[in-house]
N, C-alpha and C positions, 0 to 999 in steps of 0.2 A: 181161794187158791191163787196163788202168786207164780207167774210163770217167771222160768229166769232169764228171760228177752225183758223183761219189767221193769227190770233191775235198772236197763239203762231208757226208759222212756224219759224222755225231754223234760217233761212237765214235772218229773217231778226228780228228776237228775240232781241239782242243787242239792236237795234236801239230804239224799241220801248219799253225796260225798260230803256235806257238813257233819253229818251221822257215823261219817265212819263205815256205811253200808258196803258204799262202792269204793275202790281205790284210783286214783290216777291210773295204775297201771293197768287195771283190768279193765278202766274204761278205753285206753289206750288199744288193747289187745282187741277188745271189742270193733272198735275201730276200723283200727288193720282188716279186721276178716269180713269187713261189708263188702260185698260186691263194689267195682267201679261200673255202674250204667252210664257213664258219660258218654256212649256211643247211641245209644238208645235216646237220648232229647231229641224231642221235635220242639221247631224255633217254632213261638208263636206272635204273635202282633198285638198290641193292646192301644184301643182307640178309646178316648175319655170324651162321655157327652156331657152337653149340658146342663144343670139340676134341672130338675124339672119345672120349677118357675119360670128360669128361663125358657125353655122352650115352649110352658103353656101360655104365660103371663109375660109377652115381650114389652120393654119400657115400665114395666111395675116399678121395679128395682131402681127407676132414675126420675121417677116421678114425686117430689115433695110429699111430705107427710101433710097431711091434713089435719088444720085445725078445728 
């Protein structure tokens, strides 16, 4: 069973405007009638650690290899 929201899922979008399925315009139309929730974002923060070598195994990483 193929719902007709389907039609325009992302993943497989390409395929089915290459096909002929879908049209510019009716993705276009599609479009148009999404909701704008740009009021509704909450800002969030993103903090990058470090791998986890580094933090388990400090100076591994700069220590010579072993012959």
């Amino acid at each position: 069973m193929i719902r007709q929201d389907m039609r325009f899922d992302t993943r497989s979008l390409k395929h089915r405007l290459r096909r002929s399925e879908v049209t510019l315009t009716e993705l276009n139309t599609h479009l148009d009638e999404l909701p704008d929730d740009a009021e509704e974002v909450a800002q969030t923060e993103v903090t990058f650690s470090s791998p986890y070598e580094d933090r388990h195994y400090r100076g591994a990483s700069d220590e010579p290899a072993a012959d």
